[in-house]
N, C-alpha and C positions, 0 to 999 in steps of 0.2 A: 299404485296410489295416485289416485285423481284429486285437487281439493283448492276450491276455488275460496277467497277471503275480498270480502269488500268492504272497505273501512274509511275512518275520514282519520286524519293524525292532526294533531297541534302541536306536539312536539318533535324533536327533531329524532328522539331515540325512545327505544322502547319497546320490549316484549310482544310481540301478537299470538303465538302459539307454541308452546314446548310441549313434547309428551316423548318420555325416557322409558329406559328399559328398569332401572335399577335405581334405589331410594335417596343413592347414596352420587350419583351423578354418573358412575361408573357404566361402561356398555355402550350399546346402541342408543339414540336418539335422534328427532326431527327437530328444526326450529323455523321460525321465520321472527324475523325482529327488522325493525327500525336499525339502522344508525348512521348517524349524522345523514339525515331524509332520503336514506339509502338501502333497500329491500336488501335482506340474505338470508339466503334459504340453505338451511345447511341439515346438512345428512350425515349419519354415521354407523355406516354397519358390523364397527369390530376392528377393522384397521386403521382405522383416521378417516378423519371428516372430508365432505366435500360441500364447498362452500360457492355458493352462486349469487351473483351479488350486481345489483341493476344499474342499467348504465346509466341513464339518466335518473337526477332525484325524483323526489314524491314529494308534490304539492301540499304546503299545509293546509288546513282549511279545505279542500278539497275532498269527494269521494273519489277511491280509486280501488280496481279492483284488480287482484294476481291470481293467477295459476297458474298451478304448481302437478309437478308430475314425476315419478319415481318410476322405472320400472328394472328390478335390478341395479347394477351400480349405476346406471343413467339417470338422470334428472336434467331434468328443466323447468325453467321460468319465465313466466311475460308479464308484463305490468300495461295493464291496461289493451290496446292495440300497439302499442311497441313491438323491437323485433326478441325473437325466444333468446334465454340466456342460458346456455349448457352446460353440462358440468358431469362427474366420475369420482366416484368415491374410488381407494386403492383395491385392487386384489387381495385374497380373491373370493371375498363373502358378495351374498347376493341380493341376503333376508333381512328386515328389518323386524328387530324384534323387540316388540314394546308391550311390557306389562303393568305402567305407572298410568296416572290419572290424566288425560291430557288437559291442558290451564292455557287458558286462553285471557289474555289481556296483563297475567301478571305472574306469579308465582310465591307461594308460602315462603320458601326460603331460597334465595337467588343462588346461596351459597354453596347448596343440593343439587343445582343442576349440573349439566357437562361442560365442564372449562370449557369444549373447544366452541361449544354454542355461544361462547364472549356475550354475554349478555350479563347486565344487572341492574336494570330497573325497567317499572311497569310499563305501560304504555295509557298516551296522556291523548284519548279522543275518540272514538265510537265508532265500535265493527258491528256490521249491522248483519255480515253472512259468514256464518263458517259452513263448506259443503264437500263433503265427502262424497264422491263419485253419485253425486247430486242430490242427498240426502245432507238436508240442514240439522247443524248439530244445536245450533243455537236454541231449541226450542226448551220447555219445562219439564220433558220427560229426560231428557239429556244430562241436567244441570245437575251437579251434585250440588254445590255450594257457590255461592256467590258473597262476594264480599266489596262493599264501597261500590256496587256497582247501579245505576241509574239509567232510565229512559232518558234517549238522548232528544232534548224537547224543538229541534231546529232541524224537523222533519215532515212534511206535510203529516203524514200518517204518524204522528206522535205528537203534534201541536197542540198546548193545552186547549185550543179554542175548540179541537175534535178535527177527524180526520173527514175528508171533501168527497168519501164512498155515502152512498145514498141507500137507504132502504133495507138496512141492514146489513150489507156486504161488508168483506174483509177489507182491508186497507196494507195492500204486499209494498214494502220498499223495494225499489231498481236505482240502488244505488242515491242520485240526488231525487227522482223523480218517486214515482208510486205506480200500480195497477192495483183495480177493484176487481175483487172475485166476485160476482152479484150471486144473489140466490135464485133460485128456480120463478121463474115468472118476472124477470127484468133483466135487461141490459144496458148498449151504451158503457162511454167513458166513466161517467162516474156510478153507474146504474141505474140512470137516469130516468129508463123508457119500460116503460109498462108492455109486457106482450100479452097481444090481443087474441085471447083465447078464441080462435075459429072452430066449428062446427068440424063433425066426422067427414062429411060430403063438402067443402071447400074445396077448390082446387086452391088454393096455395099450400092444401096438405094431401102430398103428391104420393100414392102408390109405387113400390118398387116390386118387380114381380123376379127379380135376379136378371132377367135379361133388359133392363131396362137402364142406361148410362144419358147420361146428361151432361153436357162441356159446358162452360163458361168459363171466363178470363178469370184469374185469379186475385184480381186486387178490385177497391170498390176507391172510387176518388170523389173528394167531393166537387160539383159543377160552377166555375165563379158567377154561373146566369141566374144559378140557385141551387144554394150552400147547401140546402136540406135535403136536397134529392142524393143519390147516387149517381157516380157514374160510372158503368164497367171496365177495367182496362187491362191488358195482359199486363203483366211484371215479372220478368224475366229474371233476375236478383234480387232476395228481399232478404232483409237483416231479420224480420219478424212476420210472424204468422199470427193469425186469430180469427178463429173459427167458433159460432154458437150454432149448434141446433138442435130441437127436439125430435126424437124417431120411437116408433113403439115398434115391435116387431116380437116375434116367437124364433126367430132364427138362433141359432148356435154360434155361426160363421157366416161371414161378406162382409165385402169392401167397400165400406159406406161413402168412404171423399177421398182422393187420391190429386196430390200434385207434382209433378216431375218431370222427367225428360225420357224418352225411350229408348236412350240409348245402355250400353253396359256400365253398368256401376257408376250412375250416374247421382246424383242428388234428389230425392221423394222426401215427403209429408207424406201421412195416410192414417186415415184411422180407420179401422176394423172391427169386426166382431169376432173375436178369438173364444172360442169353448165357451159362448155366452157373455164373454167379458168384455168391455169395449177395451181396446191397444191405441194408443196414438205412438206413433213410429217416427223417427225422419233421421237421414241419416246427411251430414254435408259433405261427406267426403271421406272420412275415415271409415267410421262403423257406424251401424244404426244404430239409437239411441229409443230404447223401449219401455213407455209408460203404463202400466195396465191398471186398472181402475178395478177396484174391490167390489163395484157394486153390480150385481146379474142384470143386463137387459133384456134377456131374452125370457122377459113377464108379459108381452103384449100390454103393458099401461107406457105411458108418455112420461119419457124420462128429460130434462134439459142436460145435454152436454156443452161443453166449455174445454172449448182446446188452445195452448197459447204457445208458440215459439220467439224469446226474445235473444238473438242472436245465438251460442251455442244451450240455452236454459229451455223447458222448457215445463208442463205443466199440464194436466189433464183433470177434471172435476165433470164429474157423473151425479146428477142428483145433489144433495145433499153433503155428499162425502167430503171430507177435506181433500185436498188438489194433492196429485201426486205428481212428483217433481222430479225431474233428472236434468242430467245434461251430458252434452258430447264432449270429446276429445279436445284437448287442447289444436287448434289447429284455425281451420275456414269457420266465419262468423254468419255467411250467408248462402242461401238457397237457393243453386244454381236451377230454371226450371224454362220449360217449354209457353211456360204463358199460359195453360190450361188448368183447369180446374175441373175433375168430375165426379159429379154425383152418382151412387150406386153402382159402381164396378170399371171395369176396367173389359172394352171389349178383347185387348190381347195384350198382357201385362210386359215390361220391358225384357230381353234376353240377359240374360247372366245374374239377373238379379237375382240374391238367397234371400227369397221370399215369402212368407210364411204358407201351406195350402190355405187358407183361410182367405186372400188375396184372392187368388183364380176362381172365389164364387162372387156373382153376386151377390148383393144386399135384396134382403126378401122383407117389405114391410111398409114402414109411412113416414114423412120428414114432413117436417115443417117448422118456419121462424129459424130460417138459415140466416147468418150475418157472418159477413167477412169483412177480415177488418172491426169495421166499427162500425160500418149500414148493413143495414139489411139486403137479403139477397132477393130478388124477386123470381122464386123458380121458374112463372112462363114467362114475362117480359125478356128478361134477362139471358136465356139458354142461347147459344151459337145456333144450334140447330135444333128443331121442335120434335123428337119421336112422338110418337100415340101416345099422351100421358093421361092417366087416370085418376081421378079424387081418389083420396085414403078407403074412402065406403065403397070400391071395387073390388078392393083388394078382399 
C-alpha cells in the first residue's frame, strides 16, 4: 500500500481516513487521524494494531502532506520532508484485509469503527488529495456519498473570483500553490502563450530519422539582461521536470527525450513510444515510475504532449485526454542527472539499466514547439552540438 493525503487542518483532532474490514469495527483496519496536531497512522492485520505517530506537530492553517506505506507488517510514515516514522504491526498476519467503504474526512457512526483506531470525531479543514499508488481517489467517479461537504474557497484554483489558468485549461492544486494543464495549442504558466502553428518545411519542426540524437542542457532559466528570452543551463538535481512538445510520427517504438546519468541504476526521465503508446518514465532511486497515456501516436497527425514531474508526482497528457498520474516510492524527491538532455534516442543507453526494448530504437518522425521548463526550447539555436538536421518535409 502506497497513499499519499494532502490536506490543510484547523482543528487540532480529527478523522482523515478509515476503511475497515467488518460493519461492526471488528478485524482488520487502516486509519490516519489528527490528534492533538499529531499524525497516526495505524494499522491492523488480526493481532493488534500498529500505531505510527509523528514527531513533530501539524501546522494549523497550513497545507501539509503525508505518506504512508505498508508492505506486510511494515509501515511507514513522513510528513512532509521530515524524517520517515516506522513502525510493525504483531505476528504473524501479513494481509490487510478490507471489505467496508473507505470514509474520508468523517465517519457515519464513530461508534462502528475499530476501538484501537481511538478515534471520534470528524475532521475540521480541507483534504484536497487522497492517492492511492498515484491514482487520486478524490474524484466523482470514486464518491459514493458525501455529506456537509464543500469546495474549499481559499484556493487559487477554487476562488470565487475563477481560477488564474487561461484559455480553457484545468486548474490542478499542489498543495498551497496550483499547475494548469493547457489544452492542445497553448502553453506557459498560466496558458498563457499561443503556439505558432509553423509550416511542414520549418526547421524548427525537425525530422528524426532514428539515428538522429540531439543534446542540450536540461533546464531553461530566465536571463536578468532580458527576462523573456531563455537561457540554457545544465541542472544537475531537480525537484521538477516539465516538458511540452508536439511530434507526428507512424512509429510503434523510440525514444523521443531522455534525461539522466550513464551510469548503473542510476536516476532517468524519458518518454517513449511503447506499442504506439507514448510512456513517460522516471525513476529517483527506488523503481521506476510508469505513466502510459491512452491515446495512439502513431496516426502520423500532430499530437501536443505535456509531461510533468513535481517532486516524487508525476503526470503525462497526450492530446486531449485527461493527465495520467502516478507517483514513486516513498523515498528521494529529486532527479539526480548528468545535465544533459536528448532529443530522439539515446546513441548507447546506460548499463544495467531494466529498460524497456523500445529505448534502444530511435524516434522515427517530426517535433516541434519543444518547452522545458516553462520557455521554449530552440532546436537549432540551442543544441550542444549541430548533427545534419532536416525540416519535418524530409522526412
Amino acid at each position: 500500500m502506497a497513499l499519499d493525503v494532502v490536506f490543510l487542518a484547523r482543528g487540532p483532532s480529527g478523522l482523515l481516513l478509515y476503511n475497515g474490514q467488518k460493519t461492526d469495527g471488528r478485524g482488520d483496519f487502516v486509519s490516519l487521524a489528527l490528534r492533538d496536531r499529531h499524525l497516526e497512522f495505524r494499522y491492523d492485520l488480526g493481532k493488534g494494531a500498529a500505531v505510527l505517530r509523528s514527531e513533530e506537530p501539524v501546522a494549523l492553517g497550513a497545507w501539509t502532506r503525508v505518506s504512508l506505506e505498508r508492505n506486510g507488517r511494515k509501515g511507514a510514515m513522513r510528513v512532509g520532508d521530515g524524517p520517515r516514522v516506522l513502525g510493525e504491526s504483531p505476528v504473524p498476519h501479513t494481509v490487510l484485509n478490507l471489505k467496508e467503504p473507505l470514509y474520508v474526512g468523517g465517519a457515519p457512526d464513530f461508534s462502528r469503527l475499530a476501538r484501537a483506531a481511538a478515534v471520534s470525531s470528524g475532521f475540521d479543514g480541507a483534504i484536497q488529495l487522497v492517492s492511492l499508488k498515484g491514482h487520486q481517489l478524490l474524484t466523482q467517479e470514486h464518491v459514493v456519498r458525501a455529506v456537509d461537504v464543500s469546495s474549499f474557497a481559499d484556493h487559487p484554483c477554487t476562488q470565487a473570483s475563477g481560477h488564474p489558468c487561461l484559455n480553457g485549461a484545468s486548474c490542478v492544486p499542489r498543495e498551497g500553490s496550483y499547475e494548469c494543464l493547457c489544452p492542445g495549442g497553448f502553453s506557459g504558466l498560466h496558458c498563457e502563450k499561443g503556439l505558432i502553428e509553423k509550416s511542414a518545411g520549418d526547421m524548427d519542426a525537425l525530422a528524426f530519422d532514428g539515428r538522429t540524437y540531439i543534446e542540450y542542457l536540461n533546464a531553461v532559466t530566465e536571463s536578468p539582461e532580458a527576462p523573456d528570452s531563455g537561457a540554457l543551463h545544465g541542472e544537475k538535481a531537480l525537484q521538477n521536470n516539465h516538458f511540452e512538445l508536439s511530434l507526428r510520427t507512424e512509429a510503434t517504438q523510440g525514444l523521443v527525450l531522455w534525461s539522466g546519468k550513464a551510469t548503473e541504476r542510476a536516476d532517468y526521465v524519458a518518454l517513449a513510444i511503447v506499442d504506439g503508446h507514448l510512456q513517460l518514465t522516471y525513476d529517483l532511486g527506488s523503481q521506476p515510475v510508469v505513466l502510459r497515456s491512452t491515446v495512439p501516436v502513431n496516426t502520423n497527425r500532430w499530437l501536443r504532449v505535456r509531461a510533468h514531474r513535481e517532486q516524487r508526482e508525476g503526470s503525462l497528457q497526450v492530446g486531449n485526454e485527461a493527465p495520467v498520474t502516478g507517483s514513486s516510492p516513498l523515498g528521494a524527491t529529486q532527479l539526480d542527472t548528468d545535465g544533459a538532455l536528448w532529443l530522439g534516442g539515446l546513441e548507447k543507453l546506460p548499463v544495467g539499466q531494466a529498460l524497456p526494448k523500445a529505448y534502444g530504437t530511435g524516434f522515427v518522425g517530426c517535433l516541434r514547439d519543444v518547452v522545458v521548463g516553462q520557455r521554449p526550447l530552440h532546436l537549432l539555436e540551442d543544441a550542444v552540438a549541430r548533427p545534419a538536421l532536416r525540416p519535418c518535409s524530409a522526412l
